[in-house]
C-alpha positions as CSV (number, residue, x, y, z in Angstrom):
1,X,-20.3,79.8,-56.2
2,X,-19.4,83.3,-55.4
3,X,-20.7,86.3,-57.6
4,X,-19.3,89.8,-58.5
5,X,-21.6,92.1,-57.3
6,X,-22.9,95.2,-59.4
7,X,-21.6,98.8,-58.9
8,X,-23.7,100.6,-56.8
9,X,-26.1,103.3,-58.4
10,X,-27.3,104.9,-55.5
11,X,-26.7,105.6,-51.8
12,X,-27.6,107.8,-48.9
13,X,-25.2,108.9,-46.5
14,X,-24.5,110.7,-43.5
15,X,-22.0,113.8,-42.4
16,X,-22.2,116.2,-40.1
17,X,-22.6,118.8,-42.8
18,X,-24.0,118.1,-46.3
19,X,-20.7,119.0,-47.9
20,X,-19.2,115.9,-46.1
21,X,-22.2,113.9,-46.3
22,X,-21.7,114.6,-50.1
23,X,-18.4,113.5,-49.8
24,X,-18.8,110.0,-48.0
25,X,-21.2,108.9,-51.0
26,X,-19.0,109.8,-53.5
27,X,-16.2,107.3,-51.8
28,X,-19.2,104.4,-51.3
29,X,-19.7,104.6,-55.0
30,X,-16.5,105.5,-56.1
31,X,-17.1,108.4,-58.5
32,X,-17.0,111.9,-58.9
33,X,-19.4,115.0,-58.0
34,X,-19.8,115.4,-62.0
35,X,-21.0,112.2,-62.3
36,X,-24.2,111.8,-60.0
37,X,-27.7,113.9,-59.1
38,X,-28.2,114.7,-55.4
39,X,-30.9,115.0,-53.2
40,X,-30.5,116.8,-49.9
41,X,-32.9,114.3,-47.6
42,X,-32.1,116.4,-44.3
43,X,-29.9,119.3,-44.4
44,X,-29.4,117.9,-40.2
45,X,-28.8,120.8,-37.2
46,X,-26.1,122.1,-35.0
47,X,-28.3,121.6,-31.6
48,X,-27.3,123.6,-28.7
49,X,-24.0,125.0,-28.8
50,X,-24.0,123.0,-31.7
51,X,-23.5,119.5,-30.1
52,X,-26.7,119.2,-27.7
53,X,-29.6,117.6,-29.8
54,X,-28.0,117.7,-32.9
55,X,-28.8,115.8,-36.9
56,X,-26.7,114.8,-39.0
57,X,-27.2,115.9,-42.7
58,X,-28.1,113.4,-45.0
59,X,-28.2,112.9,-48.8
60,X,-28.3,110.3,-51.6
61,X,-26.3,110.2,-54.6
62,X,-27.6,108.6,-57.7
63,X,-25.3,108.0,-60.8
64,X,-26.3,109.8,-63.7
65,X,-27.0,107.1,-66.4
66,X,-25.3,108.8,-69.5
67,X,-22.0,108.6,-67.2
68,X,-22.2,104.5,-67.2
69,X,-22.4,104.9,-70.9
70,X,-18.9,105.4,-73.2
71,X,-19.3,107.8,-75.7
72,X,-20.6,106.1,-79.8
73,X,-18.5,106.0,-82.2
74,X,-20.8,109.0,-84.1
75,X,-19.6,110.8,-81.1
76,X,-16.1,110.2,-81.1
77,X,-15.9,110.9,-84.6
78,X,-18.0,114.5,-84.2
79,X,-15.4,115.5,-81.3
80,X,-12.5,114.7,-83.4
81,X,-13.5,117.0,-86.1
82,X,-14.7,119.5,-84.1
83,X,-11.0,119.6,-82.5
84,X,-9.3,118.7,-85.6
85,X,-11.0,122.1,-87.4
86,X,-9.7,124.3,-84.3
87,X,-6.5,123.1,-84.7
88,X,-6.4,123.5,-88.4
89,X,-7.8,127.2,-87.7
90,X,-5.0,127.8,-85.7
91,X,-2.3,127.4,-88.5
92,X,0.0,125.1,-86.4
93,X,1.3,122.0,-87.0
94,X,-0.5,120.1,-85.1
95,X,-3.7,117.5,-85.0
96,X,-5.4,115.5,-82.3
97,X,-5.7,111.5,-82.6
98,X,-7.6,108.7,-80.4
99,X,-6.2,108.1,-77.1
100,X,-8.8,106.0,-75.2
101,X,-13.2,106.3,-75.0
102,X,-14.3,106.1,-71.6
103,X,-17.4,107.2,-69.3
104,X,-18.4,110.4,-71.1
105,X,-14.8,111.5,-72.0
106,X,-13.2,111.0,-75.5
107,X,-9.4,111.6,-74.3
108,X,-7.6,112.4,-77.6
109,X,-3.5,113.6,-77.8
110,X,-2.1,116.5,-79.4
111,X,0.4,115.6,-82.0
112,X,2.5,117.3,-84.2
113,X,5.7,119.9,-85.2
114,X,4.1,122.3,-83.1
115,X,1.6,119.8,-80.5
116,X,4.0,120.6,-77.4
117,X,3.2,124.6,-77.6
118,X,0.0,123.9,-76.5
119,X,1.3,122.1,-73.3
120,X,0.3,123.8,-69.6
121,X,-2.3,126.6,-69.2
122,X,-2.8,126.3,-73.2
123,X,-3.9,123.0,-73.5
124,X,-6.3,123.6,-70.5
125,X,-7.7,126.6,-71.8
126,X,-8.2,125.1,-75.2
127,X,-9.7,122.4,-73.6
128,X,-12.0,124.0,-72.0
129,X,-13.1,126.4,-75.0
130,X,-13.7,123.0,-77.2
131,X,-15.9,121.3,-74.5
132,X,-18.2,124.1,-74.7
133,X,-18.7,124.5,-78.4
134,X,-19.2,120.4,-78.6
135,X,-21.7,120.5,-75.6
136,X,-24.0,123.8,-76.8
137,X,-23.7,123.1,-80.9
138,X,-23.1,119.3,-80.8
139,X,-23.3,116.7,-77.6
140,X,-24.0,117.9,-74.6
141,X,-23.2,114.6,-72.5
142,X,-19.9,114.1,-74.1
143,X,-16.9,115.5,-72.8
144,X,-13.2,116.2,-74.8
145,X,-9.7,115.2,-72.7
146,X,-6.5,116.9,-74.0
147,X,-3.4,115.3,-73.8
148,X,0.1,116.1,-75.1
149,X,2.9,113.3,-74.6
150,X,3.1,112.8,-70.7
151,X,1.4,115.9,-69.5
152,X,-1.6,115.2,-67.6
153,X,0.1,111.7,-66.4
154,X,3.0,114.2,-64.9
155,X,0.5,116.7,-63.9
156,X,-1.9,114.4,-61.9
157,X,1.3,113.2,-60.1
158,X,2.2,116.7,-59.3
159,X,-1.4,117.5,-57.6
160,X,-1.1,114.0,-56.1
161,X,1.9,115.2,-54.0
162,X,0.4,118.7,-53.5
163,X,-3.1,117.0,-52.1
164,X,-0.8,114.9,-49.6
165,X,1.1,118.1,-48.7
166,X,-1.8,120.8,-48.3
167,X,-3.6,117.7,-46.3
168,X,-1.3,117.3,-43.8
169,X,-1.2,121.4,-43.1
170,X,-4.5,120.8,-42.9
171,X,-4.2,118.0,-40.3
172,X,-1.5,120.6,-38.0
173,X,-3.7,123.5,-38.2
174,X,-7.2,122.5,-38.1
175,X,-8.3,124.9,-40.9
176,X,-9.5,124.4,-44.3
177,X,-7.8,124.9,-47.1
178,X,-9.0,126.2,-50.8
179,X,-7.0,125.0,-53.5
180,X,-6.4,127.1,-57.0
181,X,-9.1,126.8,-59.6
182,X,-9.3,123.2,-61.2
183,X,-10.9,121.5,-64.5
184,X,-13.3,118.5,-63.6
185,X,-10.7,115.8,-64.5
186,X,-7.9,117.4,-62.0
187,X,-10.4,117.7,-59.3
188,X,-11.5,114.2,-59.6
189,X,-7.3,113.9,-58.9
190,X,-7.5,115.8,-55.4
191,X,-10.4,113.8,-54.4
192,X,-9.4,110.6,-55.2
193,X,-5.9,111.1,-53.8
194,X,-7.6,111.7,-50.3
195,X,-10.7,110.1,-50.0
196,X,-9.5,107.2,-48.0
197,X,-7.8,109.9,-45.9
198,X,-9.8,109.5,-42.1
199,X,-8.9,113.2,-40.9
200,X,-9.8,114.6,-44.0
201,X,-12.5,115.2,-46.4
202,X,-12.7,116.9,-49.5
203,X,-15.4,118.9,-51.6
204,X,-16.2,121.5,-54.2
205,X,-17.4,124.5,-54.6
206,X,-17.8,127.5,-56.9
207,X,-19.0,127.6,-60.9
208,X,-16.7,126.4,-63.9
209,X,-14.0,127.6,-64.9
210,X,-13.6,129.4,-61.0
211,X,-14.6,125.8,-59.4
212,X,-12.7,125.2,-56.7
213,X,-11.5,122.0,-54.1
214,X,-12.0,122.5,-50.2
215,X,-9.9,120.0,-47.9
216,X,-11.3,120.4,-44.5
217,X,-10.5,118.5,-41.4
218,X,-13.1,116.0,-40.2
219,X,-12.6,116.8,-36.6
220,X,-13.7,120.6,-37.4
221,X,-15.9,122.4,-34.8
């Protein structure tokens, strides 16, 4: 009788730089940057002429334990209100309900008279803003998601193509490419769209809200 076997919870890997070998234990464990610790075993050397006696880098990932965990019910309810009174604040005609509960994210939609003037750049920016008043005054491993109608569904599709796109410039011209700043959740769309990619690989870099993706080629000198 055949078993399912257990997520992995930790792994070391290998790359020629620690950005990549940061990136190939994210795919073995299927996750994102936000969502494990790291330890740099062997940040590896370029050799002679960088080829001649060099070591790869090597790292291992471990998932962070609150991750695994969705968020109580105590906490759902204290990240509604904590939304609910901005929105109230705001004098709109708007209010935020239950989507979905998962990992550390309570993903809640906008509705309302007025819920689709918060669509785009607002809804980010609020976003943001909410997350950290709930992590500093309230939770700090629970994380809000903002959604109004079909919005980040249509948006993810849109970086989808535009990961697929930039990739294969990336492919032609050998160069990296640096993306426009993204939130956590749209970042997690860039890597995931091209993380089974074999000429490219993808990491991030830069502090919130300025944190940025990198799609590089693998076969870079």
């Amino acid at each position: 009788m055949m078993t399912e076997k257990a997520p992995l919870s930790s792994v070391e890997a290998t790359g020629r730089t620690v950005e990549e070998a940061k990136q190939r234990a994210l795919q073995m464990l299927q996750v994102t940057e936000e969502q494990v610790e790291w330890e740099i075993l062997d940040e590896g050397s370029r050799g002679i002429f960088g080829v001649l006696g060099s070591t790869p880098a090597k790292v291992r990932a471990t998932v962070k334990t609150a991750i695994r965990r969705a968020p109580s019910e105590e906490s759902e309810r204290r990240v509604m209100a904590v939304v609910n009174a901005a929105l109230r604040a705001s004098g709109l005609a708007v209010k935020a309900i239950k989507r979905d509960s998962y990992d550390c994210y309570v993903e809640l939609e906008l509705v309302g008279r007025d819920a689709q003037r918060f669509e785009g750049p607002q809804l980010d920016a609020l976003q943001y803003v909410l997350n950290i008043i709930i992590n500093k005054r309230y939770d700090k491993e629970t994380r809000v998601i903002l959604d109004v109608g079909d919005y980040r569904k249509q948006r993810a599709e849109k970086l989808r193509r535009m990961a697929l796109e930039i990739a294969k410039q990336v492919k032609e011209r050998g160069e990296e490419a640096v993306l426009d700043p993204l939130n956590a959740i749209e970042r997690r769309v860039i890597h995931h769209a091209l993380m089974d990619d074999p000429d490219v690989y993808t990491y991030s870099e830069g502090e919130e809200p300025e944190r940025r993706v990198v799609i590089s080629p693998r076969n870079k000198q």
